[in-house]
Each structure stands twice: as structure tokens, then as C-alpha cells.
N, C-alpha and C positions, 0 to 999 in steps of 0.2 A: 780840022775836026779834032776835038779833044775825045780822049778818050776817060773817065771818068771813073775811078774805083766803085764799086757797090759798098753801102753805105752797112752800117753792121746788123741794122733793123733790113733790109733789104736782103740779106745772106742770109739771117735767120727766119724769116720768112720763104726764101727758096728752101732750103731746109727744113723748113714745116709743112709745110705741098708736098715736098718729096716722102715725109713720114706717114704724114695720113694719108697719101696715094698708097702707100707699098702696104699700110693697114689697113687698107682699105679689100686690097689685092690679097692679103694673109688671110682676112677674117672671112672675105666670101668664100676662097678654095679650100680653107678648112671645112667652114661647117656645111659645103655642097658637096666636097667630096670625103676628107676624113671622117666628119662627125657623122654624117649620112651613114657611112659604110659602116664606122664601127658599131652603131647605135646603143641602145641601150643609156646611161647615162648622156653620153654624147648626144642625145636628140632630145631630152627634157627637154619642155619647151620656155622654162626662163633661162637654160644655159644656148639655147640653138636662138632664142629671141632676141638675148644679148649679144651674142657673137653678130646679128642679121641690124641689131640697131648699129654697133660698132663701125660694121663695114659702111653703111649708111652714112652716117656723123663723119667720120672719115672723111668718104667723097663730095660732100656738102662743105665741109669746112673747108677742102683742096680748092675746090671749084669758089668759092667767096671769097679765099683771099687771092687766088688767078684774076678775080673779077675786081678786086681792089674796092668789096663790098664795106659798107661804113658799119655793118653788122661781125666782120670777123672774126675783132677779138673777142668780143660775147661768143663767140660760137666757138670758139679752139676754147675758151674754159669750161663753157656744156663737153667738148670733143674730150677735152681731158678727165673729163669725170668718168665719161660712158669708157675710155679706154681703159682707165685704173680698175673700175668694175669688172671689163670686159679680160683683163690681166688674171686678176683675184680669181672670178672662176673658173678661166679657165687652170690653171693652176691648180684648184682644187678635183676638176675632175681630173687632170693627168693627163699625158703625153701629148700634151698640146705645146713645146717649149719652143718654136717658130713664133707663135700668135703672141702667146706672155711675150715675148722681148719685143715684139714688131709694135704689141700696145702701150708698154712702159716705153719704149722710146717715142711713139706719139704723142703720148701722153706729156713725158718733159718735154718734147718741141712745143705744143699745145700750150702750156703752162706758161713759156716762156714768149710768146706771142703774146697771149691774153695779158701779161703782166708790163708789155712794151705799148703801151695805146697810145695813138699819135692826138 
């Protein structure tokens, strides 16, 4: 039985699961429990809509490239877009700085799928 290195497209893909999994996990626990509670800006509903597509796109793009979907990388470059968005706002409303980094690093995982198509 040989045992076989993971190939760099195959690392960087587990790597990209692992991102949008844990953005996915950032973006629902913010905006159900911080944004909720804080309210007031934090619950406008294009920054609380964004945050609810984010976590969505997220778990849709983890789950197709698990599934070894021939749609992935179209879908980690939409992923990478809604996270860059989902970054920018929140950013702008403030003390969200867990969600901003968990999106900008999906985002470059994202980026970096979509620009490796097999």
C-alpha cells in the first residue's frame, strides 16, 4: 500500500472547506447572537441580509467542493465576492473584527480555488 502526498490543489481545497466552514460558523453566531442583541445598526436588514447570504454561500461552497461538484469553482468566485462584501460591512458597522478576518480569509481561499480549475 503506497501511501501518496496530497497533491497542492487537493491541500488547498481542504483549506478552502475548512474556511468557508468556520465563515460560515462566524457569520450565523454573529448575526443570531451579537447583531441580534446589539441592534440598532447591527440588524439593518442589508448588513443582517449580508451577513445570513455569507453564512449561506459559505456552507454551499464547503458542501460542493466535499461533493467534488463540477460547479465549485464558479461557486468559491460568487463565495469570494459575497465574503469581500460581507468583510467591507461589516467593518463598516464596527466591532465585528472575528467575522472581517474569518471573511477576508475565505475569501482569499475562495479566490484561490476558483483561479485553480481543473
Amino acid at each position: 500500500m503506497s501511501h501518496q502526498a496530497h497533491t497542492p490543489t487537493e491541500h488547498a481545497m481542504q483549506a478552502c472547506i475548512v474556511a468557508c466552514s468556520h465563515c460560515y460558523q462566524v457569520c450565523l453566531q454573529t448575526a443570531m447572537n451579537h447583531c441580534l442583541e446589539a441592534g440598532g445598526k447591527h440588524v439593518k436588514p442589508k448588513h443582517f441580509r449580508l451577513l445570513m447570504n455569507c453564512a449561506e454561500i459559505c456552507q454551499t461552497s464547503a458542501s460542493f467542493q466535499l461533493s467534488s461538484s463540477h460547479f465549485q469553482h464558479r461557486l468559491c468566485e460568487l463565495c469570494a465576492e459575497i465574503c469581500e462584501a460581507c468583510a467591507e460591512d461589516c467593518e463598516k458597522v464596527g466591532g465585528m473584527d472575528e467575522c472581517v478576518k474569518a471573511c477576508r480569509e475565505c475569501a482569499e481561499s475562495c479566490r484561490q480555488m476558483a483561479s485553480t480549475q481543473v
